[in-house]
C-alpha positions, 0 to 999 in steps of 0.5 A: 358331215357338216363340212359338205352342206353349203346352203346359206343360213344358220346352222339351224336352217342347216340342220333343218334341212339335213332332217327333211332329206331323211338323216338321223344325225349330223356331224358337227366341226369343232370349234362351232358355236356350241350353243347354236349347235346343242340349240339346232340339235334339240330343235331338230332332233337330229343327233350329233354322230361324231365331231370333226377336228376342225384344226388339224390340217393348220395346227398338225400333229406332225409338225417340226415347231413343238408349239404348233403341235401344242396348238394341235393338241390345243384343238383336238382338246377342244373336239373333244369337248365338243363331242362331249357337250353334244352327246357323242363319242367320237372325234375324227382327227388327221394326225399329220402329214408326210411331205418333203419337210416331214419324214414318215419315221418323224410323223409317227415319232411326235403324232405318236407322242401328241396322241399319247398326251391327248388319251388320258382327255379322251379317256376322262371324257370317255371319248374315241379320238378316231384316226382319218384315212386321208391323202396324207402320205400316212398309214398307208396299209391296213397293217400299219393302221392297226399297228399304229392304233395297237401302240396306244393299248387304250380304247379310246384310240380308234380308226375313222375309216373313209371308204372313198379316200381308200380307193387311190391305193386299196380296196375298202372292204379289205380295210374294213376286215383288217382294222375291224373293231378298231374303226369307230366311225365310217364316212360314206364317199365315193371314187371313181378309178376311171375318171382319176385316171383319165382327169387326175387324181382329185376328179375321181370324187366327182362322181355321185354315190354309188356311181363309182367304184367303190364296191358297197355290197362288199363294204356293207357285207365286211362292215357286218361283220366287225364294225360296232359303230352306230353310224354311217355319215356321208362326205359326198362333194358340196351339198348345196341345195335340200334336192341335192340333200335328199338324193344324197339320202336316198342313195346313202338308204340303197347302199345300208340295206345292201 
């Protein structure tokens, strides 16, 4: 995932890096510089695994001003684009967020409403929009999940399931079994329970892959079973150094052939 690669440079150091520690691909944010990234891409024969949404955190599905959600869409339009331009069929996208000031019902209500106006794009463009598993307060049982992606009745509405988010509240290999061939992609991060517990909530990410408690001879064994993705992408912390690259790859090569 590009966002978790901190190394100075440009994009094109960025991505030569990524290829020397031992990936095949690369996940781009949207709203990059397309042609430095279809430039780096080619130089490196990396490929592009998904686009990430890079506005829906500022501009959310769910919000109460219908323009901002205008611009949301506007974004997500774009990741699409994007997605489109560097060869993949993917786009993670959060579809909002329930706090004090947005309900649970008025959160499905218009992220409902803005994924059924952003299909037809997706659709056209023969590109999934893949709903992330975040510390959102939304979707918070995989039966809902699937409910939420079944309403849409369209292909191209799919599930981005991240296996380290889960952990605060379920079990990743149920998840995986449960939404089957709904998730289009899968990030690869780990949790620690123990370390959340004794530090807070948010320390649990600091633990090195494999080193927590997700059980990946689980996930490995349902993802087997019904994922139909091609890719696995690390979201695993701050990757600042190439050292720091390649041991995230090495760890990442362990858990696929578990």
């Amino acid at each position: 995932m590009w966002g978790t690669v901190t190394m100075d440079g440009s994009v094109l150091d960025n991505y030569k890096a990524i290829k020397a520690a031992g990936y095949a691909g690369v996940e781009p944010n949207s709203h990059m510089n397309r042609a430095e990234v279809l430039d780096a891409l080619k130089a490196t024969g990396l490929v592009a695994s998904s686009v990430c949404c890079s506005t829906h955190w500022q501009k959310p599905l769910s919000d109460p001003d219908a323009a901002v959600r205008e611009e949301g869409m506007d974004g997500i339009r774009v990741a699409l684009e994007d997605a489109k331009a560097y060869g993949t069929d993917a786009i993670l996208v959060v579809p909002g967020t329930v706090n004090q000031t947005v309900s649970y019902d008025e959160c499905w209500a218009r992220s409902t409403e803005c994924m059924k106006k952003l299909l037809p794009a997706a659709e056209k463009l023969n590109v999934r929009i893949c709903i992330e598993n975040v510390w959102n307060n939304f979707l918070l049982s995989p039966l809902e999940a699937c409910r939420y992606i079944d309403q849409f009745d369209s292909s191209q509405a799919g599930f981005y399931f991240d296996c380290g988010n889960i952990l605060a509240y379920g079990w990743p290999e149920q998840w995986i079994r449960i939404l089957g061939q709904r998730i289009g992609r899968i990030h690869v991060k780990e949790f620690s329970r123990r370390k959340a517990d004794a530090e807070g909530r948010w320390k649990g990410f600091n633990v090195s892959l494999t080193e927590g408690d997700v059980n990946w001879a689980e996930v490995m064994k349902e993802a087997r079973k019904s994922y139909r993705g091609q890719w696995f992408t690390t979201e695993q912390g701050s990757s600042g150094t190439s050292e720091k690259l390649t041991d995230l790859s090495r760890r990442l090569d362990k858990i696929l052939v578990m």
